[in-house]
C-alpha positions as CSV (number, residue, x, y, z in Angstrom):
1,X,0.0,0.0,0.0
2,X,3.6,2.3,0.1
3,X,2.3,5.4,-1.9
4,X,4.3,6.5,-4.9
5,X,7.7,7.4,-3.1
6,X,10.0,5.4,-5.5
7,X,11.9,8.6,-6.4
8,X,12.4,12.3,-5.2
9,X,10.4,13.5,-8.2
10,X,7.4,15.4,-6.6
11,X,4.3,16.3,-8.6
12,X,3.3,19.5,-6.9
13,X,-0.4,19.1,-6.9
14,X,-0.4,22.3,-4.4
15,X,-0.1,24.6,-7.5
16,X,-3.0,23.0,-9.3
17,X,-5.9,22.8,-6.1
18,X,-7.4,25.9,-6.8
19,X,-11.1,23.9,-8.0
20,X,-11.0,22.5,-4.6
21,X,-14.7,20.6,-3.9
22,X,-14.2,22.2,0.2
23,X,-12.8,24.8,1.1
24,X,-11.5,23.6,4.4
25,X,-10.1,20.7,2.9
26,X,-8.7,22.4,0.4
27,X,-7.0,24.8,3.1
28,X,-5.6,21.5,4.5
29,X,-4.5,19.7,1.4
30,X,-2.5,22.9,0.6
31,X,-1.0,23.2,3.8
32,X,0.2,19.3,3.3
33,X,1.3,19.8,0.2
34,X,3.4,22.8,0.6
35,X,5.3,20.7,3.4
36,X,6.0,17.8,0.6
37,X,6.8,20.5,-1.7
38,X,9.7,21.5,0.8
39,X,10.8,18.2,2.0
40,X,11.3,17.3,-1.6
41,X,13.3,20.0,-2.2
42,X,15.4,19.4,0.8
43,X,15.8,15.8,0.4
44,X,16.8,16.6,-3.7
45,X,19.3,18.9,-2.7
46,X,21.0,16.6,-0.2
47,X,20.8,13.8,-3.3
48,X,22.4,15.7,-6.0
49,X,25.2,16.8,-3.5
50,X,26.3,13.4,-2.8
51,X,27.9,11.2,-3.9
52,X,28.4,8.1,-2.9
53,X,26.0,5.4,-3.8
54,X,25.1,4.0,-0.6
55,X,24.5,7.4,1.1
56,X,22.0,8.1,-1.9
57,X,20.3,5.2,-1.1
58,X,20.0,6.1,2.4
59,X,19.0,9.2,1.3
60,X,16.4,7.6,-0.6
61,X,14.8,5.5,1.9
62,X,14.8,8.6,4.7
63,X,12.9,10.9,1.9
64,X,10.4,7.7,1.5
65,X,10.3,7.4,5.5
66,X,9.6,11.2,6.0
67,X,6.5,11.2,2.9
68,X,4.6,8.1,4.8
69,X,5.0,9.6,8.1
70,X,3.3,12.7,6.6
71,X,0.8,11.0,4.9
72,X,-0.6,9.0,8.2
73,X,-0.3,12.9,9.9
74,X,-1.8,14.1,7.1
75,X,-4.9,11.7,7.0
76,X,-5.1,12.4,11.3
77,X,-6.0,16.4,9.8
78,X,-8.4,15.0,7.0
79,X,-9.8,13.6,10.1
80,X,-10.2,16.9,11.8
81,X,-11.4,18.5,9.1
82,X,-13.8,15.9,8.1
83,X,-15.7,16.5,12.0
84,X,-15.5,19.9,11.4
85,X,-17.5,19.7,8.3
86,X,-20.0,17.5,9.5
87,X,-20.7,18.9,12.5
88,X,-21.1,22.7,10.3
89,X,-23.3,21.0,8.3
90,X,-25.5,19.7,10.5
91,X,-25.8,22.9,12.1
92,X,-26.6,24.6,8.8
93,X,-29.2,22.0,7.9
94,X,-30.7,22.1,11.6
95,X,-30.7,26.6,11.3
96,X,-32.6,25.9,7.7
97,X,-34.9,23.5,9.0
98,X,-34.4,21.5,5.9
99,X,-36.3,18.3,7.0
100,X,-39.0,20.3,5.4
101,X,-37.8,20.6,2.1
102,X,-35.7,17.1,1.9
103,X,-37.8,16.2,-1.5
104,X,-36.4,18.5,-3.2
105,X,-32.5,16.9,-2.8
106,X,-33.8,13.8,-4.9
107,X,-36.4,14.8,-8.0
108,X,-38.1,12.3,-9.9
109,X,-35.0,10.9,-12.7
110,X,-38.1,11.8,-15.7
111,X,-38.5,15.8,-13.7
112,X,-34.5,16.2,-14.6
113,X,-34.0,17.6,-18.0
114,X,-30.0,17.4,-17.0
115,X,-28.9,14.9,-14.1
116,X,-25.8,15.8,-11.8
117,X,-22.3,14.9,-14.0
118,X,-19.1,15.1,-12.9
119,X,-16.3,16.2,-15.2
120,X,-15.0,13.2,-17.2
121,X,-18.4,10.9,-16.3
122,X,-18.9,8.4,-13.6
123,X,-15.8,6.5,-14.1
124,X,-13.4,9.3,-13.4
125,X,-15.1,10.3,-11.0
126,X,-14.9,6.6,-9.3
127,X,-10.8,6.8,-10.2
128,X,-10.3,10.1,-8.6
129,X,-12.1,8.7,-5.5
130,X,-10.1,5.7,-5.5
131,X,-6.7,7.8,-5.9
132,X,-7.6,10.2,-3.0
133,X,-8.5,6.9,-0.6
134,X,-5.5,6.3,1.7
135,X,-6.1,2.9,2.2
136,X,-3.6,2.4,4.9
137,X,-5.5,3.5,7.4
138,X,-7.8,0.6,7.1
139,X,-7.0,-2.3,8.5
140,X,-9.8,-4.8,7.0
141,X,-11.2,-7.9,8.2
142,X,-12.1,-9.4,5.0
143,X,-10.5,-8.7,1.7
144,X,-13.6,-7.1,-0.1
145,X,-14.7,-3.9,1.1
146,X,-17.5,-2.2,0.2
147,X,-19.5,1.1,0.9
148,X,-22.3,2.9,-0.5
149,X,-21.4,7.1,-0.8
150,X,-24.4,9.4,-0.2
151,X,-24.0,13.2,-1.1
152,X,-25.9,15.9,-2.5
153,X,-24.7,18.0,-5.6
154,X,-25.6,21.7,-4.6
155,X,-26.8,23.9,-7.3
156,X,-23.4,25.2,-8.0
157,X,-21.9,21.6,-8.1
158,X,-20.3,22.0,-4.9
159,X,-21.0,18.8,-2.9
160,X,-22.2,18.3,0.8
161,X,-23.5,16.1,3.3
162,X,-21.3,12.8,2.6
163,X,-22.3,10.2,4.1
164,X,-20.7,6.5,3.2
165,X,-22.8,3.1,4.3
166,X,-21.0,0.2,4.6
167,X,-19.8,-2.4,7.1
168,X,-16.3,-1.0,8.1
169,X,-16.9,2.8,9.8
170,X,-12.8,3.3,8.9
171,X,-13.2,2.0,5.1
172,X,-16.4,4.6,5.2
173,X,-14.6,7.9,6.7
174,X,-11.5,7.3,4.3
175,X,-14.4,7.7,1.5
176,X,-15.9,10.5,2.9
177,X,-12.8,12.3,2.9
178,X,-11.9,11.2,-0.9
179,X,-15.1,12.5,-2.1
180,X,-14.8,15.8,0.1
181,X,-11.0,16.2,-2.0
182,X,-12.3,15.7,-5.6
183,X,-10.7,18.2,-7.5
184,X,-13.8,19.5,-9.8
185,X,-17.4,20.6,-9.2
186,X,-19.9,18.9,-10.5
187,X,-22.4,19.9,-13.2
188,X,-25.5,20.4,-11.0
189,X,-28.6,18.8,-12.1
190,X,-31.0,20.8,-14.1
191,X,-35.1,21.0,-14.1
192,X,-36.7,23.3,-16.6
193,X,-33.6,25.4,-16.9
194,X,-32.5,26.0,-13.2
195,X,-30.1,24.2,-11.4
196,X,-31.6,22.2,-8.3
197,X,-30.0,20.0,-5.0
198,X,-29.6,16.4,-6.2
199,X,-28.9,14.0,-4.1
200,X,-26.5,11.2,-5.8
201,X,-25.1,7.6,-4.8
202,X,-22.0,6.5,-5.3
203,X,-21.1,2.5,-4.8
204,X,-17.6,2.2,-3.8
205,X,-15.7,-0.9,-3.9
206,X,-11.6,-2.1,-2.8
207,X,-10.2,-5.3,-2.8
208,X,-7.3,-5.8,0.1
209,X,-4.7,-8.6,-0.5
């Protein structure tokens, strides 16, 4: 499950976050990334100043040691952050009393004139999710996991209220947070020429072996 540390190239995805789904993961993610961005260029420095094989190695290995470590602190803030939304949601939803107007997250499919898209279709969507899971938080009992992701697209194609059913509750916060990170909006759903709440399920499946 080792991400992809196998050289001291970094992709700096912190330059390229700016369609963030949330902003308060986003403000997270950037945070992280901006530490990998200078670790990398630390560790790189100290590589291309030496010389000697074995000390590269080492080198190496240290850089790969450092990026994991950050990863599991990392995932500890996605934590944080993923409370944090929750818990403002639920607020927001509790101040708008929208228990009275829950029909209108999930139309009739025949109402839509557009349904909810997500840039790239439903399999890009289902790649990015799987990219953004860290699955070594989860330490699964069986080797098929499975969860069923439950958000609504808002009318500007933000998303909100994630909620995953499944079986394993760690297996179903890593996908909360994964959807919470996608990178684009969504196309919001469209009745009669205005944009409406849709509320949209995602299945989510990961084989551990």
């Amino acid at each position: 499950m080792t991400k992809k540390l196998l050289y001291l190239l970094f992709l700096v995805s912190w330059f390229f976050s700016q369609a963030q789904q949330n902003q308060e993961f986003k403000i997270t993610k950037d945070y992280f990334d901006y530490q990998r961005f200078m670790l990398n260029t630390e560790f790189k420095k100290k590589f291309d100043s030496e010389s000697n094989w074995n000390e590269k190695k080492s080198i190496k290995e240290n850089f790969s040691e450092f990026m994991m470590k950050l990863d599991s602190i990392q995932n500890t803030a996605f934590i944080a952050t993923l409370i944090k939304v929750k818990n403002r949601e639920d607020l927001e939803r509790i101040a708008a009393k929208k228990n009275i107007i829950d029909h209108a997250e999930n139309p009739e499919k025949q109402m839509l004139n557009e349904q909810a898209t997500y840039p790239g279709g439903f399999e890009t969507l289902r790649k990015q999710v799987a990219d953004l899971f860290y699955s070594d938080s989860v330490l699964p009992d069986q080797k098929l996991l499975k969860t069923n992701v439950v958000f609504v697209v808002e009318k500007d194609g933000s998303i909100s209220s994630v909620r995953a059913e499944g079986d394993n509750f760690t297996f179903n916060r890593q996908a909360e947070i994964a959807l919470y990170l996608l990178p684009e909006k969504f196309s919001p759903a469209v009745i009669n020429g205005n944009a409406v709440r849709y509320r949209f399920r995602l299945p989510l499946a990961m084989n551990f072996e």
